[in-house]
C-alpha positions as CSV (number, residue, x, y, z in Angstrom):
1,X,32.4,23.6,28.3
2,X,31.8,20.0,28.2
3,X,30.3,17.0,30.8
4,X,32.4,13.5,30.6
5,X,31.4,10.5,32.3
6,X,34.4,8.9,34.5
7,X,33.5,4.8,34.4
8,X,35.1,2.7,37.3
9,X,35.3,-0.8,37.3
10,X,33.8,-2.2,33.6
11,X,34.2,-5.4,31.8
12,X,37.0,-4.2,28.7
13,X,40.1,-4.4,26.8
14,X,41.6,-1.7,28.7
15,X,40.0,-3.3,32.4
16,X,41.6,-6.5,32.1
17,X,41.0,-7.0,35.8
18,X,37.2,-6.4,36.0
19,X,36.8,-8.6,32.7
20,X,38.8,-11.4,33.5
21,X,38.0,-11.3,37.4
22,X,35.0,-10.1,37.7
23,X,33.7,-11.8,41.2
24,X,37.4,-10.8,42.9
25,X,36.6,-6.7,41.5
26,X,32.8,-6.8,42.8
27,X,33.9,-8.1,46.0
28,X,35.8,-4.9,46.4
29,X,32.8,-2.3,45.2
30,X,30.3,-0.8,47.8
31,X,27.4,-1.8,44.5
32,X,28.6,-5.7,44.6
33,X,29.2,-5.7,41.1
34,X,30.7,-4.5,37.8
35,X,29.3,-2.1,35.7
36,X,27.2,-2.8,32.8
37,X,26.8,-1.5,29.6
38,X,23.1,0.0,30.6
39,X,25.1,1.7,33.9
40,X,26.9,3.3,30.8
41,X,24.2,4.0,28.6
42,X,22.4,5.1,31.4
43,X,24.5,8.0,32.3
44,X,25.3,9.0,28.4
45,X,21.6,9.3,28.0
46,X,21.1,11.5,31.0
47,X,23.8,13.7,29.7
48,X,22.4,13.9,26.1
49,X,18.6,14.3,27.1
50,X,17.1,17.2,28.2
51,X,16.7,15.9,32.1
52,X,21.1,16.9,32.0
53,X,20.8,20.1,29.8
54,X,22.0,22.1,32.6
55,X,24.6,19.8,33.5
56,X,27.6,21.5,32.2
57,X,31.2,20.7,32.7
58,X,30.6,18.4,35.3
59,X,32.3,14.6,35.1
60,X,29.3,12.1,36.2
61,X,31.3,9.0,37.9
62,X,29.8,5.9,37.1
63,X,31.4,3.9,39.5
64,X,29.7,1.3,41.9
65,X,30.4,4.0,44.7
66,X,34.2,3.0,44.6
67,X,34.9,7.3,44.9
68,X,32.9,7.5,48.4
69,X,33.9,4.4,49.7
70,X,37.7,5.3,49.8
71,X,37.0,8.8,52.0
């Protein structure tokens, strides 16, 4: 079994919207801004340290809150 992260709104090739309109996207997220490349690291270092070792099959979403904020 394996953890994944699931990244929302990020600055990249395949998020044309959040790199090439960035202030429009953060408008829209409940963190009132894109992610970074640290949010990313961030959460692939909790998963690969020992502090997520018994994190298992679980997908952490790095995504400004975007997830909640729609409920």
């Amino acid at each position: 079994m394996v953890s994944a992260i699931a990244p929302g709104a990020f600055a990249s090739e395949m998020n044309r919207a959040a790199r090439d309109h960035e202030d429009e996207v953060a408008r829209r997220l409940p963190a009132g801004r894109i992610g970074t490349d640290e949010d990313m690291a961030g959460a692939a270092i909790f998963l690969a340290s020992r502090a997520g070792d018994h994190v298992v099959g679980h997908t952490l979403v790095v995504d400004g809150g975007v997830t909640y904020a729609r409920g």
